[in-house]
C-alpha positions as CSV (number, residue, x, y, z in Angstrom):
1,X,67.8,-23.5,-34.8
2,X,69.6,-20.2,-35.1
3,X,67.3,-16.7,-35.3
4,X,67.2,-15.6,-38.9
5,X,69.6,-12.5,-38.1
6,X,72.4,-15.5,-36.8
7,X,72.4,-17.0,-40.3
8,X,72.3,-13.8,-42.6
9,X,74.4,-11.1,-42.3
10,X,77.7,-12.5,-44.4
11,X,79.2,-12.6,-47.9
12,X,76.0,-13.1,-50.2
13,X,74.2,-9.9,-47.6
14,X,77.3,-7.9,-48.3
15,X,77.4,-8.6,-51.9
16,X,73.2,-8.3,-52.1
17,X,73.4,-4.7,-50.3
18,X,76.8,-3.5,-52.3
19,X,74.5,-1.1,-53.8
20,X,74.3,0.7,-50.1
21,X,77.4,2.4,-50.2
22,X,80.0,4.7,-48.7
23,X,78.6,7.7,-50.9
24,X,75.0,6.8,-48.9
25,X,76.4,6.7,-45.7
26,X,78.3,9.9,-46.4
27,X,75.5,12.0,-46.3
28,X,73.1,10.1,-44.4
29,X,75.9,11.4,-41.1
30,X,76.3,14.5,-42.9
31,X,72.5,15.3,-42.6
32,X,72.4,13.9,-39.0
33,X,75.2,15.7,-37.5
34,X,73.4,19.0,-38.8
35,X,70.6,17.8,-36.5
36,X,72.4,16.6,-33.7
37,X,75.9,18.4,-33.0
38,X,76.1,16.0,-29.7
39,X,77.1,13.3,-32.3
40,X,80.4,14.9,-32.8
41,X,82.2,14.3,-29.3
42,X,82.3,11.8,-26.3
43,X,81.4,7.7,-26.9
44,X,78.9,7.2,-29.6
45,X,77.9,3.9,-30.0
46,X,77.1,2.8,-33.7
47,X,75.0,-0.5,-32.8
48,X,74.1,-2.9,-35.4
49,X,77.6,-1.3,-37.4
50,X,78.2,-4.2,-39.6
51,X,80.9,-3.6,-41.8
52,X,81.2,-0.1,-40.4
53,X,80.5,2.1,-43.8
54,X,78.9,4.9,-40.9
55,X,81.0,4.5,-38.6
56,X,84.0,5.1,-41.0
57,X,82.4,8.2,-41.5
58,X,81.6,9.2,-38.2
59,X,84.7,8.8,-37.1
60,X,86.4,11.5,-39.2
61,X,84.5,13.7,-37.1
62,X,83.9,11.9,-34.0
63,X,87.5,9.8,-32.8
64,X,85.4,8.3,-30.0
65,X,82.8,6.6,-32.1
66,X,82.6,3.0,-31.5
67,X,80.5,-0.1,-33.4
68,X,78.6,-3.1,-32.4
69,X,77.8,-5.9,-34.6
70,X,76.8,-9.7,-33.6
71,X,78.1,-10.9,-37.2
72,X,81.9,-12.1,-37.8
73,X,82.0,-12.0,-41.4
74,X,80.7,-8.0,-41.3
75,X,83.1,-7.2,-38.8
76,X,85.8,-8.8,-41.0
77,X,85.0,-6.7,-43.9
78,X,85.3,-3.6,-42.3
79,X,88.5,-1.5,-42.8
80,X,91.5,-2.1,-40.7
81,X,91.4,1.0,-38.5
82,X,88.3,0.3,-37.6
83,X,89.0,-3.0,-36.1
84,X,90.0,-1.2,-32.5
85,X,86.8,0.9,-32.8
86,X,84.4,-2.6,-32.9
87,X,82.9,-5.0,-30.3
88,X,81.0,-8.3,-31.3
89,X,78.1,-8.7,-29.3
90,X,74.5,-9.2,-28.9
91,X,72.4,-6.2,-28.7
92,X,70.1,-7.2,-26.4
93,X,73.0,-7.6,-23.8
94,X,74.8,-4.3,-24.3
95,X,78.1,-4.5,-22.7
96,X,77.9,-0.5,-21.6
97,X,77.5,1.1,-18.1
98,X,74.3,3.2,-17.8
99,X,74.6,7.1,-19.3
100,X,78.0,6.9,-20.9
101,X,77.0,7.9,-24.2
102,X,77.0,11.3,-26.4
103,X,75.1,9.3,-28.7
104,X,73.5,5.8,-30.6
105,X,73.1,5.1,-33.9
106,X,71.5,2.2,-35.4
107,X,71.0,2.7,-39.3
108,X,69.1,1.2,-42.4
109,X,67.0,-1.0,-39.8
110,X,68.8,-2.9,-37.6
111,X,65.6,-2.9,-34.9
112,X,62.9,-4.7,-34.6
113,X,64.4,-7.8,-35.3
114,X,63.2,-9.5,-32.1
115,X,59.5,-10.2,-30.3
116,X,57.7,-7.1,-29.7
117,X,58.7,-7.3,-26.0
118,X,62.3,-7.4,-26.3
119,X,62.4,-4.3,-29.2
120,X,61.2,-2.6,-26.3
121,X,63.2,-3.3,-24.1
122,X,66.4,-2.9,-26.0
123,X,64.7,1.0,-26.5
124,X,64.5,1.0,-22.9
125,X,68.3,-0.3,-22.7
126,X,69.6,2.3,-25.0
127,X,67.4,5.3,-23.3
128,X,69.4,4.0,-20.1
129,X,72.9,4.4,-21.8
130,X,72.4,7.4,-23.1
131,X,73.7,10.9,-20.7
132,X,71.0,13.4,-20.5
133,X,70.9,15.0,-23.5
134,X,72.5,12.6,-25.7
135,X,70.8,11.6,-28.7
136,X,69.6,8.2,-30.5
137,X,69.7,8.1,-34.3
138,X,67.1,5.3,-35.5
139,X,66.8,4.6,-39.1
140,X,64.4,2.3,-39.7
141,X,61.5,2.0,-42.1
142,X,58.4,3.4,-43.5
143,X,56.2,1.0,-41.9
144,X,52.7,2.5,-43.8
145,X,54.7,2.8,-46.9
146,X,56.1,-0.8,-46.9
147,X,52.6,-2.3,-46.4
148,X,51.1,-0.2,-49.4
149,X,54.0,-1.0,-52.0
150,X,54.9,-4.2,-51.5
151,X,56.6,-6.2,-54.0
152,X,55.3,-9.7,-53.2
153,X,57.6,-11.6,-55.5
154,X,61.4,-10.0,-57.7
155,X,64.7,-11.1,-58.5
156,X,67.7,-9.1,-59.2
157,X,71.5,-10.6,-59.7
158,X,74.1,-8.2,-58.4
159,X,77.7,-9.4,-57.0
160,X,77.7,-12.4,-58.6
161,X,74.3,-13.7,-56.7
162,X,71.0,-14.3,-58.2
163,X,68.2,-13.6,-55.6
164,X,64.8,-14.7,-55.5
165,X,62.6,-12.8,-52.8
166,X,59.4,-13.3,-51.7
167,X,58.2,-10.4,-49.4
168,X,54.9,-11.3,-46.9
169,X,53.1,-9.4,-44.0
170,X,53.1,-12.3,-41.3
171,X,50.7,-9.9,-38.8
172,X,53.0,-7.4,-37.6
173,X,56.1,-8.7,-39.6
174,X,57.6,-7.8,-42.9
175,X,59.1,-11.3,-43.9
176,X,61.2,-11.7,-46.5
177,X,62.4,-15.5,-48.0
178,X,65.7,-15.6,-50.3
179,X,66.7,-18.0,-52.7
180,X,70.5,-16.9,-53.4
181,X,72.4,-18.8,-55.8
182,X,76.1,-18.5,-56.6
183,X,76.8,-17.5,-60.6
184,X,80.4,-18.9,-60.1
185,X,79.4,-22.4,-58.8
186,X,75.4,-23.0,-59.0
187,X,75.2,-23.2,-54.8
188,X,72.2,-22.2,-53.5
189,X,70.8,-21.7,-50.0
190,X,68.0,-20.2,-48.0
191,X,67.8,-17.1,-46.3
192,X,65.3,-14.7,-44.7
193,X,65.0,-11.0,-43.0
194,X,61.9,-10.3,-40.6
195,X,61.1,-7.1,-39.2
196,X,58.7,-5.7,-36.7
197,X,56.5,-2.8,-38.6
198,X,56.3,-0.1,-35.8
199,X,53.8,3.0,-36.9
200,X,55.8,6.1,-36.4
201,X,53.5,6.5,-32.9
202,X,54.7,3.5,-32.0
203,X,58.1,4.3,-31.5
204,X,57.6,7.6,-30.2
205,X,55.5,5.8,-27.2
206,X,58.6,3.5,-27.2
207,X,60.9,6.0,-27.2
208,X,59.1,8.2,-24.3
209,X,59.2,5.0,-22.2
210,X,62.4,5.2,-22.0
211,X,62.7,9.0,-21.7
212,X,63.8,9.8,-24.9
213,X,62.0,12.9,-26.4
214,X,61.8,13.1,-30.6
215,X,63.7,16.3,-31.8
216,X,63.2,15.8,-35.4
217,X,62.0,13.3,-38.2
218,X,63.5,12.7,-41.7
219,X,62.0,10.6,-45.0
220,X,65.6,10.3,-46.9
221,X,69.5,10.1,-45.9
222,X,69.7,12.9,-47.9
223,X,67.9,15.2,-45.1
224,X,64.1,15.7,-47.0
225,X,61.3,16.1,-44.5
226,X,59.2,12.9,-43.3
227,X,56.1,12.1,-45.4
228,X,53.4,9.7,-46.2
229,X,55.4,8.2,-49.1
230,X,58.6,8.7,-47.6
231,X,61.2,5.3,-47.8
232,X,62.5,5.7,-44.7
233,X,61.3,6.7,-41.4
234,X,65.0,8.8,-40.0
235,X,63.7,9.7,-36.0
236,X,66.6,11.7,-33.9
237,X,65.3,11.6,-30.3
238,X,67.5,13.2,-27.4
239,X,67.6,12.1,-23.6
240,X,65.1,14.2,-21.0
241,X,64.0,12.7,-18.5
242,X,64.4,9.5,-16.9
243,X,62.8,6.5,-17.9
244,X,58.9,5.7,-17.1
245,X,58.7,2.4,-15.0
């Protein structure tokens, strides 16, 4: 049976997360390259890119920026002059030689996807390809703040799908179940998203592991300061040091 992450990330996600847009991802790289200048010049890897709305952006600035994605359909969608810029691939086998990169990038949550063991060792992995003093951008969520306010059970129809989610905590997993049905022709399927919740801690032990040192935290893509009831947990960590065995 195919991982969850296999089977998703296609038409009805890109329709489902329209509502993340170019506008978003605009000023989420706006706010970051204030942060982190090193984003700006040599091989920057945007991993998890799917249909490349940051990567577009970054690219204005940066014309060495590349993207990863292990989904056809998102790699489709994104716009023609990207298509050079993109590579199709797993990101637990990254297909890049050891401290080559200015920078990574992996926005609106595209770790923790994987057993515990293995989000580590892709940290580890990415710590490795960075040069000293390049940078890692990792988006990812509120873990505290998910786990206080969440929804168990909503709907919502947007791009011509209706959604029904159901949203657990399965131990150390947010799990979220979808039941997606097309307004044009009634089909319906199944789909799901699981995430490992890391506590902010977490990932800076993570991230030290694989000698990456946290420069600065943000709570919003629109650069506001990390708090308890922030949505999103926005860490920028920069290479120092090689990795602990």
């Amino acid at each position: 049976m195919a991982d969850w992450f296999e089977a998703w990330f296609d038409e009805d996600y890109a329709l489902l997360y329209a509502h993340r847009d170019a506008e978003e991802a605009r000023q989420a790289v706006a706010r970051i390259l204030e942060a982190a200048p090193e984003l700006a010049q040599g091989p920057v890897l945007d991993l998890g890119c799917g249909a490349g709305r940051h990567l577009d952006v970054l690219r204005g600035t940066n014309p060495l920026a590349f993207g990863m994605d292990l989904s056809p359909a998102l790699l489709r969608m994104a716009p023609a002059p990207l298509h050079p810029w993109l590579l199709r691939g797993d990101m637990r086998r990254l297909p890049i030689k050891e401290g080559t990169l200015s920078g990574a990038c992996l926005w609106f949550t595209p770790f923790g996807y994987f057993a515990d063991a293995e989000n580590r060792q892709l940290m580890v992995a990415l710590g490795q390809r960075l040069r000293h003093g390049g940078v890692l951008v990792m988006d990812y969520l509120n873990a505290d703040h998910v786990r206080r306010t969440l929804v168990p059970e909503d709907a919502l129809v947007r791009g011509g799908v209706r959604a029904v989610n159901r949203r657990t905590l399965e131990g150390d997993r947010l799990v979220k179940r979808m039941e997606l049905t097309r307004l044009d022709t009634g089909a319906t399927r199944q789909a799901m998203e699981s995430v490992r919740l890391y506590h902010p801690a977490e990932l800076s032990e993570m991230a030290a592991r694989a000698g990456l040192r946290l420069r600065k935290v943000m709570g919003t893509y629109d650069g506001k300061d990390f708090t308890a009831d922030s949505p999103r947990w926005i860490g920028l960590f920069e290479r120092a040091w090689n990795p602990r065995p």
